[in-house]
N, C-alpha and C positions, 0 to 999 in steps of 0.2 A: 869559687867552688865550681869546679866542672863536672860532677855526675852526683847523681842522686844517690845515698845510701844504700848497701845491698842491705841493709837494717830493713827499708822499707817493705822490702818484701816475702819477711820472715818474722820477726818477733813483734812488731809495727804490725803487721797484718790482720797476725792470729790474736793481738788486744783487739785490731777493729773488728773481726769477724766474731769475738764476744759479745762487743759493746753493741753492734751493728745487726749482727745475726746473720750468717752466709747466704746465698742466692740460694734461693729455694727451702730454707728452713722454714718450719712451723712458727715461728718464732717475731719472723717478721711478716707484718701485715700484707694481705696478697691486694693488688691493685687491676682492674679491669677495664676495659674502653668498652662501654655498651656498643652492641653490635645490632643497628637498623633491621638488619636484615634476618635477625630472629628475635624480634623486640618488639612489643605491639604494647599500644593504651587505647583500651576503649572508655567512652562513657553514654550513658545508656541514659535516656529522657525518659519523660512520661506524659501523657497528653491524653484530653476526656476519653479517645477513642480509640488512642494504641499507644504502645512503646515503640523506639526505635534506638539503634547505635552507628552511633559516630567511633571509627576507628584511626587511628593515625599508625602509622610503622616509621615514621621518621624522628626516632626518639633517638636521644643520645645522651652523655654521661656520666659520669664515673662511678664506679661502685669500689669499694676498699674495706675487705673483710678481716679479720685478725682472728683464726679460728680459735687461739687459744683464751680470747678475748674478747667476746663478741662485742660488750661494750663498746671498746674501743673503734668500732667498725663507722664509718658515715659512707652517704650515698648523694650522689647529686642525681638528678636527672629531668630531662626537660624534650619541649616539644613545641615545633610553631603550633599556635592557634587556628591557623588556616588549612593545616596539615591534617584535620577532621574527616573525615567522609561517610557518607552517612547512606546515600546512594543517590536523591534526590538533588539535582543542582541547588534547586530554589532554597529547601529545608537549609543546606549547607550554609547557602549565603545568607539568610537570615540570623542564623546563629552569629555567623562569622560577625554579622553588623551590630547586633546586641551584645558582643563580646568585647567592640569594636579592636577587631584583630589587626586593623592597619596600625591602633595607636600602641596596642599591646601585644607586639606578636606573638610572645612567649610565655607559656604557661610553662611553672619548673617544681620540684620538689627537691627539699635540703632537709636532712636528716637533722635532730638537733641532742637527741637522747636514742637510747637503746638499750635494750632491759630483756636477756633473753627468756624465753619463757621455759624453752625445754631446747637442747644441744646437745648434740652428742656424733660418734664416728660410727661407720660405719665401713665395712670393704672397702677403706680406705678414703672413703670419702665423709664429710660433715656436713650434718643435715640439721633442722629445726626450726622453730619459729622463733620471731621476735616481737616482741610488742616494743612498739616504733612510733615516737613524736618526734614529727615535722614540719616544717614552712614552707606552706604552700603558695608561690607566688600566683596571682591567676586576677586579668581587667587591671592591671596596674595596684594591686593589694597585697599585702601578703598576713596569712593568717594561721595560726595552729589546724593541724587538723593530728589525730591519732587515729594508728590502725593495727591490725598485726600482719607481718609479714611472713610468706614461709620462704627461708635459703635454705641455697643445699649450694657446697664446696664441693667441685670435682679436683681432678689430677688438673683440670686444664681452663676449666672457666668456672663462671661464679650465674648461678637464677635467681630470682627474686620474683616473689608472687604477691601483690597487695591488693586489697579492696578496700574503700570508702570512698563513703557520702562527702558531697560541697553541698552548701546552701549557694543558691546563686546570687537571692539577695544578700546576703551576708557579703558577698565580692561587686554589690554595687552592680549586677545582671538586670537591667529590667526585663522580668520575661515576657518573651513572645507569644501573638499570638497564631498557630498552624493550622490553615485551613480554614480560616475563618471562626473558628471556632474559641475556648475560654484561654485562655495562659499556660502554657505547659505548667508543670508541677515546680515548684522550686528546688527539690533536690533532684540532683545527675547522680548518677555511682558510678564511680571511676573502677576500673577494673586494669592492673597494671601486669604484665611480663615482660620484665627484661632479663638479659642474658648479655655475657662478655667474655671474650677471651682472658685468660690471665697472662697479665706483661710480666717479660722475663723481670726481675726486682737488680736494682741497682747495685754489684758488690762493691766491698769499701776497693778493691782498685779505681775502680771507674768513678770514685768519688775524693780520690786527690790525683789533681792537677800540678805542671810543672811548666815555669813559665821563664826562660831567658833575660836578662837585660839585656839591651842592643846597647845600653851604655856603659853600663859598669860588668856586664859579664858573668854578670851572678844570677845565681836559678832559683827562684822563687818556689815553695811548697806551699799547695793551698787547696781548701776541701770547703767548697763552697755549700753542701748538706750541712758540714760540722759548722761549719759560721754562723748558719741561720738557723739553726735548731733552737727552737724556744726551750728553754730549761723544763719549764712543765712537765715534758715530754718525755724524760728521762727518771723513772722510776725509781733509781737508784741514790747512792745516798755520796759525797766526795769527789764527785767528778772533778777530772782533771786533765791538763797539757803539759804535760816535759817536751823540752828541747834542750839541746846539748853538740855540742862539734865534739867528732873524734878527731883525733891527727895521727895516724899512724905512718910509722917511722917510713913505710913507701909509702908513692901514692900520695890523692889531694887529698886535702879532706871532707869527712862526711858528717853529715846529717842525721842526730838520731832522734827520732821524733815516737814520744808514747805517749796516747790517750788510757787513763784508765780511769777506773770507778770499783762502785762495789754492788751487786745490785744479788739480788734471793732467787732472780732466774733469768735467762738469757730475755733481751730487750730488742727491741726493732727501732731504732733513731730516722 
């Protein structure tokens, strides 16, 4: 076989950009790379004779919304330990040591549920809160913690606003004591802003590949998304693979290759 079906990029397409959902449709889930540089987590102590906050800006992440879906939305996102600042050196590294941030650099959040509360558009943009259960890795642990979230979906990036409570004991924290004085308090409040660009999303061209043999000559078709798609994933009900060789009377022969399905409204794979 020496070229690929002009099938591919015509009726082949328009099944994948059904089954798939085109770049930039509503349809399929928007993806974002948390941006440091307008991303901050603070968490805020307590202690007999004042409060104070520890801030980090070197947070990073994935965040991955589905407006029409919010359920379907999860969030990674994480932050060295060490990466705190609070403004005193000493405070710093006392925490750092109670934390012990050499053995566990990373404190992270994974989204595991999501339950919008209220959602909706606006001038073109989607906004609202979500009440959000997650695993909170944090001292080498990881534990539930619940909170609500507020998102808002622009044309071009994705914000996220969360607040809650840790128990430190609960994370195996022995707390410190500052200035000589009683134990800080055991709970910190976390206080989270992140922000991200939205990635251009993957069209189904750029998701089949075409690969020569240096031995036998022949061109390989292959869609490495479509291969590892766990079935779960796919809402619909018959999915399926056709393949088939044309021969026409000129010319080699080609390739006709059709994905379809049945689904009640366009799907994001």
């Amino acid at each position: 076989m020496r070229s690929v079906s002009p099938l591919l990029s015509s009726p082949l397409l328009a099944l994948l950009f059904c089954l798939l959902g085109p770049a930039g449709s509503p349809a399929q889930p928007l993806s974002a790379h948390i941006n440091a540089s307008a991303s901050a987590i603070d968490y805020t102590g307590s202690a007999t004779m004042h409060d104070w906050t520890g801030t980090s800006h070197d947070v990073s992440g994935t965040l991955v919304v589905d407006p029409r879906a919010p359920e379907r939305s999860r969030a990674v996102v994480r932050a060295p330990v060490a990466s705190f600042e609070s403004g005193p050196d000493r405070r710093d590294r006392k925490m750092q040591d109670v934390t012990e941030a050499d053995r566990y650099p990373t404190v992270a959040l994974r989204t595991t549920d999501i339950r919008p509360v209220h959602w909706g558009r606006s001038s073109g943009n989607h906004a609202g809160q979500w009440a959000v259960t997650a695993d909170l890795t944090f001292h080498g642990q990881t534990h539930t913690v619940e909170t609500t979230v507020d998102v808002r979906v622009t044309a071009d990036s994705v914000h996220a606003h969360a607040q809650f409570p840790v128990s430190l004991t609960r994370f195996g924290v022995e707390r410190p004591e500052l200035l000589w004085v009683a134990p800080i308090a055991d709970t910190i409040r976390i206080d989270a802003r992140v922000s991200g660009a939205i990635q251009e999303p993957t069209t189904a061209t750029k998701r089949l590949d075409t690969t020569r043999s240096a031995v036998t000559g022949t061109r390989r078709i292959a869609s490495t998304d479509l291969r590892d798609l766990p079935a779960h994933r796919y809402p619909g009900t018959s999915a399926g693979l056709h393949t088939a060789v044309r021969r026409p009377e000129e010319g080699a022969a080609e390739w006709i290759v059709a994905v379809y399905g049945f689904a009640k409204q366009p799907t994001g794979l």
